[in-house]
C-alpha positions as CSV (number, residue, x, y, z in Angstrom):
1,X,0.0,0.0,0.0
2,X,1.5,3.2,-0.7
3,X,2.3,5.8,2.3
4,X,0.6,8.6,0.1
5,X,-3.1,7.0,-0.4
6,X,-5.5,6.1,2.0
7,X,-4.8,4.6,4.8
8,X,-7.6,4.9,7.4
9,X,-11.3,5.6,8.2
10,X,-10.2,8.9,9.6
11,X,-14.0,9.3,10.6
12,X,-17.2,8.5,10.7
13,X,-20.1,11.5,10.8
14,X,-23.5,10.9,12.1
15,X,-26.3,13.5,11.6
16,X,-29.0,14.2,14.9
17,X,-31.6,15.8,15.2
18,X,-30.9,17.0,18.8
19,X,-27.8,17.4,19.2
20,X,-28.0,18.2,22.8
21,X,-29.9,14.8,23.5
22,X,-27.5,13.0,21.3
23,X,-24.2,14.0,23.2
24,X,-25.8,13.4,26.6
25,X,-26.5,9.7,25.4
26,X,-22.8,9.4,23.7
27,X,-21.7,10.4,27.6
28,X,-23.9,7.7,29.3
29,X,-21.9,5.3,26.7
30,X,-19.0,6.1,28.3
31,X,-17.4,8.8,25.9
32,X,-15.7,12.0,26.1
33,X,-16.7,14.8,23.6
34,X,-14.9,17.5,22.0
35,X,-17.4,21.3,22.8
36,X,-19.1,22.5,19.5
37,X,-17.2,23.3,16.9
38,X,-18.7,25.2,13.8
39,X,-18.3,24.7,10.5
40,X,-16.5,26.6,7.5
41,X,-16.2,25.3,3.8
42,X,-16.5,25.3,0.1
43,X,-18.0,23.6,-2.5
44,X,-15.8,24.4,-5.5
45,X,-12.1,24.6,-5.8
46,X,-10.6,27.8,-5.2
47,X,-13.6,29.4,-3.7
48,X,-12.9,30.7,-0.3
49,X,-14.5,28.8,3.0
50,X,-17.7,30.3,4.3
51,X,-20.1,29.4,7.5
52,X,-22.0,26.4,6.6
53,X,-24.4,26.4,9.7
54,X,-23.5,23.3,10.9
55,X,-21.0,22.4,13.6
56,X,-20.1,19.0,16.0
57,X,-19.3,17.4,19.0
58,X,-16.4,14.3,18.3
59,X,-15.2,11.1,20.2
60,X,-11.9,11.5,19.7
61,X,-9.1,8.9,19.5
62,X,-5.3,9.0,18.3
63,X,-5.9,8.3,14.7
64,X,-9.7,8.6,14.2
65,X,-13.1,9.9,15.3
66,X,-16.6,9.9,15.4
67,X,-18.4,13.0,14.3
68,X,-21.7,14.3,15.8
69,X,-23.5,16.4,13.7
70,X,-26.1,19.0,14.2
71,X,-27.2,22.9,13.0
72,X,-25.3,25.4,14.5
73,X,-28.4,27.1,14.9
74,X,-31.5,25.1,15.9
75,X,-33.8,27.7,14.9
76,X,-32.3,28.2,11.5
77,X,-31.7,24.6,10.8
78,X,-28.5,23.7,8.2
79,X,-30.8,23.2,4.8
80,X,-27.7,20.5,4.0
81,X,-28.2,19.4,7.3
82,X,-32.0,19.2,7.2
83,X,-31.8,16.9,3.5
84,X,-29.9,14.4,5.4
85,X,-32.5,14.3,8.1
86,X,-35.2,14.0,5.4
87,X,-33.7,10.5,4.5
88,X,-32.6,9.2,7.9
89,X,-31.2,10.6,11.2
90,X,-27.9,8.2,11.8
91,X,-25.0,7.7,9.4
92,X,-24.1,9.7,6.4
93,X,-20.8,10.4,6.2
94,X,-17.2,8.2,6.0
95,X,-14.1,9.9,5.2
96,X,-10.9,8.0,4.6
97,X,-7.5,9.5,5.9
98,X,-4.9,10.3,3.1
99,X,-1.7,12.7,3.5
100,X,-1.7,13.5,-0.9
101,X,-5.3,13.9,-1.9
102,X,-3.7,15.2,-5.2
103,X,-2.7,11.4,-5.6
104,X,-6.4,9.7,-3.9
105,X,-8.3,12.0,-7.0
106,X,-5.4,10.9,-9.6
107,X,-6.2,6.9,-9.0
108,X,-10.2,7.9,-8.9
109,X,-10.3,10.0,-12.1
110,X,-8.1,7.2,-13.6
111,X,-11.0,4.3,-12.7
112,X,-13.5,6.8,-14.5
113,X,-14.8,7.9,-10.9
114,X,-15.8,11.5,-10.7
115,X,-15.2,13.7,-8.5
116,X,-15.3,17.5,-6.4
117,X,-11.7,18.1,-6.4
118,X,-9.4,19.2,-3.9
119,X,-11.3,21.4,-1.6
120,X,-11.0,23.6,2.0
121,X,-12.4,22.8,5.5
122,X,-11.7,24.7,8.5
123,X,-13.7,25.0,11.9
124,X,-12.8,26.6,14.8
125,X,-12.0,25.2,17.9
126,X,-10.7,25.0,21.5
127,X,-7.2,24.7,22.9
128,X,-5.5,25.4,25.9
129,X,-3.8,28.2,24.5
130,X,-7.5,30.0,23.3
131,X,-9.1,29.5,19.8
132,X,-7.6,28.3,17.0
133,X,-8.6,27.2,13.1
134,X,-8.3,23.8,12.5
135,X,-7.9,23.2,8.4
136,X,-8.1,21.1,6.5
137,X,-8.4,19.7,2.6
138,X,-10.8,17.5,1.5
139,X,-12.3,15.4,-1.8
140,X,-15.8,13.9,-2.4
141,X,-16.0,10.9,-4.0
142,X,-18.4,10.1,-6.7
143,X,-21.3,12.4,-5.6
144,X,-23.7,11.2,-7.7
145,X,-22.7,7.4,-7.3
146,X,-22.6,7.1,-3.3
147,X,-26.5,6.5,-1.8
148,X,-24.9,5.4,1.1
149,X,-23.4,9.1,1.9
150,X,-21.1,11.2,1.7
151,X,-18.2,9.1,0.9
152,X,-14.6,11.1,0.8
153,X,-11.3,11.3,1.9
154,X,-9.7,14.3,4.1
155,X,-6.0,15.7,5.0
156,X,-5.4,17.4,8.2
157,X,-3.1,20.5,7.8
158,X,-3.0,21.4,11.7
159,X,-4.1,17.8,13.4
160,X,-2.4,19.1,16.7
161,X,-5.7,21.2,16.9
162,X,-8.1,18.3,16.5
163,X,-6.3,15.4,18.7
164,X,-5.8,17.3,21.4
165,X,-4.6,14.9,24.4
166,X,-7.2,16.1,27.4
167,X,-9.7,14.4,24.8
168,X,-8.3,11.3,24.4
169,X,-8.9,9.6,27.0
170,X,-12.3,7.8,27.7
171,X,-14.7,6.6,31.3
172,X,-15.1,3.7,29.2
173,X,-11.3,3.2,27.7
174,X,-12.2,2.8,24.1
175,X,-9.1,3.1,22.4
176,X,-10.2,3.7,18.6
177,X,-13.3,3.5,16.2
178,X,-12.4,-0.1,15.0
179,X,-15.1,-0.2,12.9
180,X,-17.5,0.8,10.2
181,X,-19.9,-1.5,9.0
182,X,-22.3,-0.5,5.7
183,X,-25.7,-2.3,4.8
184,X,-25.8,-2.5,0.7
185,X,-28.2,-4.2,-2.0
186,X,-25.5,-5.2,-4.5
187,X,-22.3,-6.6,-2.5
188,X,-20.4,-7.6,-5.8
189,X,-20.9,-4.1,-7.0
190,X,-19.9,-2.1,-3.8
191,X,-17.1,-4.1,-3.5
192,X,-15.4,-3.0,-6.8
193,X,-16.3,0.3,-6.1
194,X,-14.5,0.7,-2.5
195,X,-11.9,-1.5,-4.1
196,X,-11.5,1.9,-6.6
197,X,-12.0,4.3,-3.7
198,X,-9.6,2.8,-1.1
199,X,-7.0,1.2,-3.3
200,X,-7.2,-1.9,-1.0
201,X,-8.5,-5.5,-2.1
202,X,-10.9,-6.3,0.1
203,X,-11.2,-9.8,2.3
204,X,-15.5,-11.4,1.1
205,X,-16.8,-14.5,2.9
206,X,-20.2,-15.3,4.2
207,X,-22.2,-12.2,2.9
208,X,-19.5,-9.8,3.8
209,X,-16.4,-7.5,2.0
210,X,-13.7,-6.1,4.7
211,X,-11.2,-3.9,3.9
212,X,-8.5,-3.6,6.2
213,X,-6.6,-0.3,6.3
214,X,-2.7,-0.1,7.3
215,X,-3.0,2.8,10.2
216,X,-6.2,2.2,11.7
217,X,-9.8,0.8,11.2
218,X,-11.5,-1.5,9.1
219,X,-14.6,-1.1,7.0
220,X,-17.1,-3.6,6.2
221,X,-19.6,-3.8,3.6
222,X,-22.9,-6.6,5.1
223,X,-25.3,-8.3,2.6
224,X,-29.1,-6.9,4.6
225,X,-29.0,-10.8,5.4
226,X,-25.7,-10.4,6.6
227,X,-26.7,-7.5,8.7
228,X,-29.4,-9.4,10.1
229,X,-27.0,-11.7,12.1
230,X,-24.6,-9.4,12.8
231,X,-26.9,-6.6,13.7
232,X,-29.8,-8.5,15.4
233,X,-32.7,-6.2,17.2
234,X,-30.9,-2.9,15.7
235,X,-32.7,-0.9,13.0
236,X,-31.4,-0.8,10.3
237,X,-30.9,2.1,7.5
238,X,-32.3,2.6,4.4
239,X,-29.8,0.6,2.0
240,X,-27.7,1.3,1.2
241,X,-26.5,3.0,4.2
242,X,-24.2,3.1,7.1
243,X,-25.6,0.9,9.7
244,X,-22.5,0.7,12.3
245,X,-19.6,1.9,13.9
246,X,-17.6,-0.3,16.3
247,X,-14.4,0.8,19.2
248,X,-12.4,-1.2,20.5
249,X,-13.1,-1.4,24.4
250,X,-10.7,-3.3,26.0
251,X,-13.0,-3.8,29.3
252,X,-16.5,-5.1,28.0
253,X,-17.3,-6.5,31.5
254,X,-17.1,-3.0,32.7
255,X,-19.2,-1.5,29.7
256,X,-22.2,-3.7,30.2
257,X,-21.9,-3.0,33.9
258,X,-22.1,0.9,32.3
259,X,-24.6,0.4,30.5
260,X,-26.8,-1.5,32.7
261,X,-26.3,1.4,35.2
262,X,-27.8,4.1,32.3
263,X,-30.4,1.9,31.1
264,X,-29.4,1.9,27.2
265,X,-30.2,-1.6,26.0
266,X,-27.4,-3.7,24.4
267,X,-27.2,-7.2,22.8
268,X,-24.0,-9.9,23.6
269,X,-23.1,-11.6,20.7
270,X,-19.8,-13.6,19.7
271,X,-17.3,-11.5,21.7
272,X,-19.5,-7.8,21.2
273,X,-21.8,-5.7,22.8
274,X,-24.4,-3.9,20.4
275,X,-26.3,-1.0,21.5
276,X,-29.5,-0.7,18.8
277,X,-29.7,2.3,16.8
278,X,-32.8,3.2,18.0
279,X,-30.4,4.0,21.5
280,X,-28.0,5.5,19.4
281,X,-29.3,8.3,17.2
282,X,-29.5,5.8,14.5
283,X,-26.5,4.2,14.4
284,X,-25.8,0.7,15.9
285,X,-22.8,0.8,18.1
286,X,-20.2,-1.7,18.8
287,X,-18.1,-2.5,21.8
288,X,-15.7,-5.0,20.5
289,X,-12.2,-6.5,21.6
């Protein structure tokens, strides 16, 4: 695999409808969350970034996060924001980590795959030392050819902003989002195109394609009867969709004594614990080993 292409789920983003509701529940799961950070970007190349009336919270780790996503403003709800909503509240977003984007977009374009260019991010957020901008660049994959979200790949320019050590660290000791697990209708066909998007050969058996990445994080792609045994009792998203995100918890004794304590419902099975997405602001999650 070469050191300039992907090499990660650098994060998953999940879009709420109540923000405030959602973080509280994220904390009775055990987590520690970043304070809400707006959003600035562009859609073209070379415009300049703007306000985009979103912002999050994240679960951060040393390589990867979770994003939670909600309008900066309730009362003037993100219309970007408020289309994702329309479909599902849960899972909409996976971005890949890369250090040359200008390299991820050469290998796409080559395999006929469109997409937005190289583009800026930036949001705002809290250090010890006061405010500072965290940028970064980013490239959307295939926008018109990804149901299952908003599928792209991201470089951070100051990630000494965004992994901040006082935020690493978590009640529950989850160590890193481990996993990301996607419902889809055409496995075959998903397959070759993630192949094209990651640059990685995925490993298929029993209904299922993983792809394992070299710095962090694996992502699977689940037949719906695949998802039916691996994500019993959970709803599901509309497929295709993102269904899942799992961390590895190295105490899962200790979780299901947590979550016992807050009342969120869970499932055991073969080694995990699965909270439903109906606990979850639509997204299953997965405490795993």
């Amino acid at each position: 695999m070469p050191q300039q292409d992907i090499h990660s789920v650098n994060h998953v983003g999940i879009v709420v409808r109540d923000l405030a509701e959602t973080t509280r529940r994220y904390h009775d799961l055990g987590f520690t969350l970043t304070p809400f950070s707006a959003h600035s970007g562009a859609w073209k190349p070379g415009e300049a970034a703007t306000p985009l009336g979103s912002g999050n919270h994240c679960i951060m780790f040393a390589h990867n996060y979770l994003e939670i996503l909600g309008s900066a403003n309730p009362a003037d709800p993100s219309p970007r924001l408020e289309r994702y909503l329309q479909h599902h509240q849960g899972g909409h977003i996976i971005c890949f980590g890369a250090e040359h984007l200008q390299t991820v977009e050469q290998r796409l374009l080559a395999n006929r795959i469109d997409t937005s260019g190289v583009l800026p991010l930036q949001r705002d957020v809290d250090t010890p030392e006061g405010p500072r901008t965290a940028k970064f660049e980013r490239i959307q994959f295939s926008p018109a050819d990804s149901p299952e979200g908003y599928i792209q790949a991201a470089r951070h320019l100051t990630p000494e902003f965004i992994y901040q050590a006082r935020y690493l660290q978590h009640p529950n000791g989850c160590q890193a989002l481990s996993s990301t697990l996607l419902i889809v209708d055409d496995l075959a066909g998903f397959q070759a195109r993630y192949q094209h998007y990651t640059g990685i050969e995925a490993k298929a058996e029993n209904g299922e394609a993983t792809f394992h990445f070299p710095l962090c994080s694996t992502l699977t792609l689940l037949t719906p009867q695949r998802a039916l045994q691996r994500l019993p009792g959970s709803l599901h998203p509309p497929i295709p969709g993102i269904a899942a995100v799992g961390f590895r918890c190295p105490d899962l004794k200790q979780q299901a004594e947590r979550l016992d304590a807050n009342r969120i419902p869970f499932t055991r099975l073969d080694g995990q614990l699965i909270v439903p997405a109906e606990a979850a602001a639509g997204i299953a999650v997965i405490f795993e080993t």
